[in-house]
N, C-alpha and C positions, 0 to 999 in steps of 0.2 A: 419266144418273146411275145410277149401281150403289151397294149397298148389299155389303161384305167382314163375314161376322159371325165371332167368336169366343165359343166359348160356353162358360160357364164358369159352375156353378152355384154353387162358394162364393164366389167372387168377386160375384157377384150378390146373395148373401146378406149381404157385405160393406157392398156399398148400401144396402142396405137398411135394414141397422145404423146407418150412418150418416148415413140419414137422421132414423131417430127420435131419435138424439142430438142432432140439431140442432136438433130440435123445442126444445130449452130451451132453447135459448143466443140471444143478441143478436143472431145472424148468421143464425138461421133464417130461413126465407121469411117474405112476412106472410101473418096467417090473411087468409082472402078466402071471400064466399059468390058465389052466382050472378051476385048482382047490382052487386058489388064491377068496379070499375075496371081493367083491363088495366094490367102497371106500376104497380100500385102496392106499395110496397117497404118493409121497416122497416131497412133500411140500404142502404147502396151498393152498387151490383151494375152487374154487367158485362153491354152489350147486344149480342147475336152473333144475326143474322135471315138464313133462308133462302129459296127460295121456298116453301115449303111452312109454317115458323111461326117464331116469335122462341122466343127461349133467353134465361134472364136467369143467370149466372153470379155467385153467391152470394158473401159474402165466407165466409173457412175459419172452420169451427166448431172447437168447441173441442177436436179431434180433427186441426184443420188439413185438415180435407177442406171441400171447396169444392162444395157439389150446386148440382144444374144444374135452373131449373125453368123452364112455360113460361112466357108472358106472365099468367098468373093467380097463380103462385107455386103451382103447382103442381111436385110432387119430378118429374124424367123421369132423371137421370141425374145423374153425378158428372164432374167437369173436372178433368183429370192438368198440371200447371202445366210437370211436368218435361218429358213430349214433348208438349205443347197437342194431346192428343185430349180428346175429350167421349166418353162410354159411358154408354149407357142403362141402364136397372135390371135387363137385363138381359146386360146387360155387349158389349152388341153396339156396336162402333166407329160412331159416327154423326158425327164431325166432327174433323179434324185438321190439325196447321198453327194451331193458333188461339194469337193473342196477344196478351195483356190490354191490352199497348200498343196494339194499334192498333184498339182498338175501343172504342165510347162507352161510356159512363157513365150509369145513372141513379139518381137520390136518393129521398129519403123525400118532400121537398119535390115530386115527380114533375116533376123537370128532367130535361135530359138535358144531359147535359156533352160537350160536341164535341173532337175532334182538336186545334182550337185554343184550346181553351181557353174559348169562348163556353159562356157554359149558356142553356138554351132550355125556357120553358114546355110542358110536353104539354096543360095548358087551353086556355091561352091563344097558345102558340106564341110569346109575345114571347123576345128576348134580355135578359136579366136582368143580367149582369156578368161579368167573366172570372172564369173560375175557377183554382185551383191544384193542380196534379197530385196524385194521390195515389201514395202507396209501393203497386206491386203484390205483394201478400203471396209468400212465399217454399211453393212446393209440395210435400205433406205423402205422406210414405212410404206413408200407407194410401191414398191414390187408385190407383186399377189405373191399369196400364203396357199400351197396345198403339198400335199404327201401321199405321194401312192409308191405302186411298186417299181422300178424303173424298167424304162423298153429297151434301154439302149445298150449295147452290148460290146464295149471298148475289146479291140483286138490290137491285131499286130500295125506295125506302121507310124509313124509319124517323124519321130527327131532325127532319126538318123545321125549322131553321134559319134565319130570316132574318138581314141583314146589315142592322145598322140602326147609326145615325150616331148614334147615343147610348148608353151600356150600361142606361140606363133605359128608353130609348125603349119606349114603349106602341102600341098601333094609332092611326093617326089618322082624324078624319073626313073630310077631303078627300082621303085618300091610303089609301086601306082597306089592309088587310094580308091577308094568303092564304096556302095551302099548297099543297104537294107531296109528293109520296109522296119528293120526295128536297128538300124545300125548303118555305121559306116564299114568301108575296110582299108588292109593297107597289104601291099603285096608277099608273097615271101619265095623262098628258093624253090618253093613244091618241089623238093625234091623228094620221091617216091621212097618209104622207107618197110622191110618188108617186116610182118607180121608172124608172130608162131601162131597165130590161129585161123584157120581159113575165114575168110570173108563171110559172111550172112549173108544170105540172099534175102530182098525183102518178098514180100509174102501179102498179095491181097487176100488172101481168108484167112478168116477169125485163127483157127489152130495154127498150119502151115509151117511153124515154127521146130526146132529141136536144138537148140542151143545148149550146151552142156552147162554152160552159166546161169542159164534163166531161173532153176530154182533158188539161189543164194541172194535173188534180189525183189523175190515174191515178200510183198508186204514192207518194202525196207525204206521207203516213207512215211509209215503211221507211228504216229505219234510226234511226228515232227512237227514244223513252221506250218502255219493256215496257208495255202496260196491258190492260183488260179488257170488252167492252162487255155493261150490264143492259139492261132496259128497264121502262117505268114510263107510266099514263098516269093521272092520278087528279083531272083535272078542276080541278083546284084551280089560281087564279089563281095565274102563275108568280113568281116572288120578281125577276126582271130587269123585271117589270111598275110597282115602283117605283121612283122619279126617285133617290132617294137610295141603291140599289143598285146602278144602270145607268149611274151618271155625267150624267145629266140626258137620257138617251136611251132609256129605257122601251118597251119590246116592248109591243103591245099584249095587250088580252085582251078579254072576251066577254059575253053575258050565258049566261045558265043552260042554254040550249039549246047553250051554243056556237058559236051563227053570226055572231051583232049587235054589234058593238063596242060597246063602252060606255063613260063616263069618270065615275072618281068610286064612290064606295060600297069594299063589300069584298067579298072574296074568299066563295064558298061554303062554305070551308073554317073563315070565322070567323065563320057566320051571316048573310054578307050573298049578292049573286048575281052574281059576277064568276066566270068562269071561263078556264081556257083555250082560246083560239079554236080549231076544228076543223079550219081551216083553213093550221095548222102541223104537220099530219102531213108524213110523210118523202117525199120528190120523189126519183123515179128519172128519173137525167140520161143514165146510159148503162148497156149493160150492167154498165161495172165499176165506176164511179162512183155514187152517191147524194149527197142529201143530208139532213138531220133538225136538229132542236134538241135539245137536252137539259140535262141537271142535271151540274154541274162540283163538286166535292169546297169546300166553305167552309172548310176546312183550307190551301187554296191560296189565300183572299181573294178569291177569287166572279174571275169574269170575264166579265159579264156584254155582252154583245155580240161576244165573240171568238169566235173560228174556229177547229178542231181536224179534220185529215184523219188518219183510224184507218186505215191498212191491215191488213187481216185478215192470219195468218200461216196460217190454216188447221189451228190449234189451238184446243184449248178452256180454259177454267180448270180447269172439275172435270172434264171428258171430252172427250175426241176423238173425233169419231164421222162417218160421210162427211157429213154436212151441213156440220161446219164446214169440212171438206177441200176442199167444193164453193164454198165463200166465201173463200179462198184467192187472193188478188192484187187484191180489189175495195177499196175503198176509196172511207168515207162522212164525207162532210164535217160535221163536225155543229157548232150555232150556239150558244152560251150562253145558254140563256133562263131556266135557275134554276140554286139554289145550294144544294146539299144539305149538312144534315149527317152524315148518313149516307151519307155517298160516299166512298170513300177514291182514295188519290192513284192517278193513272194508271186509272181505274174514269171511264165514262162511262156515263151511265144514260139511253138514247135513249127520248125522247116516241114511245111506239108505241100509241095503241091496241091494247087488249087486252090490254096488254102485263103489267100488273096494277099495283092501286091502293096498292100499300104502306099506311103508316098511316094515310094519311088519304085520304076516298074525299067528292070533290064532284061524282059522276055518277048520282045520286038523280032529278035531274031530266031527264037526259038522254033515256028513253026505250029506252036500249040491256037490253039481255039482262046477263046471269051474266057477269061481269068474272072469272072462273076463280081460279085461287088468288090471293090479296093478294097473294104476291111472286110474279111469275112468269107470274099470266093464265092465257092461255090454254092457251100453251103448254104451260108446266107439266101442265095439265089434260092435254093429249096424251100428255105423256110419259109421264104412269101409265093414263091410259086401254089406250096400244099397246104397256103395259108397258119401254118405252122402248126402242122396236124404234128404228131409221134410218133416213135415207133416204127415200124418197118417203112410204114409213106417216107421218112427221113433217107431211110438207107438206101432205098428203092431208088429215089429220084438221085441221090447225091453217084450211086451206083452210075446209073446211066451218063448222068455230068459229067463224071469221070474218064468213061466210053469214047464222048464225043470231041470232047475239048484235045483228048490227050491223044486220039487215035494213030495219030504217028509216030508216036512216042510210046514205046512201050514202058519204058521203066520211070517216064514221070505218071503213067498211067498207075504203074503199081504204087507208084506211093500216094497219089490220088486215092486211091480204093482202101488203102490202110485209113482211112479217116472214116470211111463208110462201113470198115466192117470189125477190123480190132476197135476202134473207138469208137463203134457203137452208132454213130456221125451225131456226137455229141456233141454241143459249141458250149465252150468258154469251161469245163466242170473243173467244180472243186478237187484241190490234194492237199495231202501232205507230205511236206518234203523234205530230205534230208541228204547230206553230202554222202556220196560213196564212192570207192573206188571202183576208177571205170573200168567197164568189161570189153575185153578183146576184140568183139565184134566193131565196137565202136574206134575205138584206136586203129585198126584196121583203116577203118576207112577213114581218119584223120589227112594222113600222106597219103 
């Protein structure tokens, strides 16, 4: 990721201006001290997260300019409605392409309003009711005009959504509820179910693999849907964990350590100690084939057990750079195991260790190291460490992150290192994707 700046000091001073005008109008940020709640808002505002922090986009003040601040409501910059860049205060391009449609919502109430309409506690994580579109306001002459490439690089994390069979629905006791950094959960019987195909071992090097499946699923996303893959690992019991999200087929999940199945209780993420098993990191089947779980967009109505082969294009969303060039024709089968709100369509958000904990983080007890930036991990962490050099710098450094964060943990370690070396330690790259019938390695590790 690269940073294009334009620099411009009345325009800057512009900002500035209009930020303290806002300070008295209805549409201002809310005041907040230290110890004041992330998200919390005195009107509706637009949620836009990168790897690096969330952006809450303001309704227009009485000037009709729209500031942009972080998750504290703090001022960072001003949002151009006419070409959807963001500009910091000092007028330097930090985000473009943005569009109020396709990004959540949150309230005074501290909901978050999803793609479809669900709204979702940030306390409590429950779903609350459908909600009703609002009119996206009309963008005002005085916000600066520019257009470059964008730096920002949306990952896993934020809504946390569960999919619940009542718009009342609360947490239950026999069925605990959880989250994810792209999702809620809900509990289920985990009762263990066996397999006619031996388990995959996952595999930190590139080959490593011999899956008698992997070659029936070489290339078996191209030509499909455009989409984009994150990653996310945040411990939090997965939202396909309960019976009433999964269609009565519930993935298992864990206890606190993440080794021991468990049934019953809730999720870490909602004060109880259910998490997600360690034992669902990503399986390399062949050189060019993989496989993982992940978080599927709750805008599409969850799909909790299906099957998605992403073939890489060897492009990136925000950059191209030889990493992703080097991931170019592989193609990873990844399984539904949660339901994000914060996913949007054609976006898969792959269960990676390391990978980073979006909003909500149940690896407190894990024993692991510095989980690197909340969106993004570790990688992320590389990429401004080597100033976001290419190529082997990427794998090298994310290699050693790996190492140290995980070194008690051997098998969050392996699947830490599957990011640095089957994937090239490529962030955010393009695929295309298409539904397939899921392979045994994966269903395997479902129960």
């Amino acid at each position: 990721m690269k940073h294009m700046f334009i620099k411009s000091m009345a325009i800057a001073a512009t900002l500035m201006l209009a930020w303290n005008c806002s300070e008295e109008t209805s549409s201002s940020p809310a005041q907040t001290t230290a110890d004041s709640k992330p998200f919390t808002v005195s009107s509706e505002v637009w949620w836009i997260f990168t790897d690096q922090s969330s952006y809450l986009i303001q309704q227009p003040n009485e000037n009709g300019v729209q500031v942009v601040t972080d998750a504290w409501s703090k001022p960072v910059g001003v949002f151009n409605a006419t070409n959807g860049t963001i500009t910091d205060l000092q007028n330097n391009v930090i985000m473009t392409d943005v569009s109020l449609s396709t990004l959540l919502r949150i309230t005074p109430e501290r909901t978050v309003i999803g793609l479809d309409g669900t709204i979702t506690s940030l306390d409590d994580h429950t779903i609350i009711k459908p909600a009703d579109p609002i009119e996206i306001p009309a963008s005002s002459s005085s916000a600066p005009a520019a257009a470059v490439e964008s730096s920002s690089t949306p990952s896993s994390g934020g809504g946390n959504a569960p999919v619940a069979t009542s718009s009342s629905e609360t947490e239950k006791s026999s069925s605990s509820s959880a989250k994810s950094s792209s999702s809620s959960a809900k509990s289920s019987s985990s009762s263990a179910k066996s397999s006619s195909s031996s388990e995959q071992k996952s595999s930190s090097s590139k080959g490593g693999g011999n899956d008698p499946e992997a070659s029936k699923y070489e290339n078996a996303g191209k030509g499909g849907q455009q989409g984009w893959a994150t990653r996310y690992w945040d411990c939090c019991m997965p939202s396909c964990g309960w019976n009433e999200n999964s269609g009565g087929n519930p993935t298992m999940y864990c206890d606190a350590k993440g080794k021991n199945r468990v049934e019953g209780g809730q999720s870490i993420c909602s004060g109880g100690q259910n998490t997600t098993c360690t034992s669902q990191i990503p399986i390399i089947a062949s050189d060019k084939v993989a496989y993982a779980f992940a978080a599927v967009p709750a805008a599409d109505g969850g799909k909790c057990g299906k099957c998605f082969a992403l073939t890489f294009t060897g492009g990136g969303k925000y950059e191209t750079k030889s990493n992703h060039q080097a991931l170019a024709g592989k193609t990873l089968v990844v399984m539904a195991s949660n339901i994000g709100g914060d996913v949007n369509h054609g976006q898969f958000d792959i269960m990676i260790p390391g990978g980073g904990r979006g909003a909500f983080d149940g690896c407190q007890q894990m024993g692991w190291g510095s989980q690197g930036e909340q969106y993004g991990g570790l990688l992320s962490d590389c990429e401004k460490e080597i100033n976001y050099a290419e190529g082997n710098a990427r794998r090298e450094c994310l290699t050693r992150k790996c190492g140290e964060v995980f070194k008690n943990d051997e098998q969050a370690k392996e699947g830490c290192l599957f990011l640095a070396t089957w994937m090239e330690a490529a962030g955010n790259p393009n695929h295309e994707f298409k539904e397939v019938e899921c392979p045994q390695a994966l269903k395997a590790k479902w129960h």
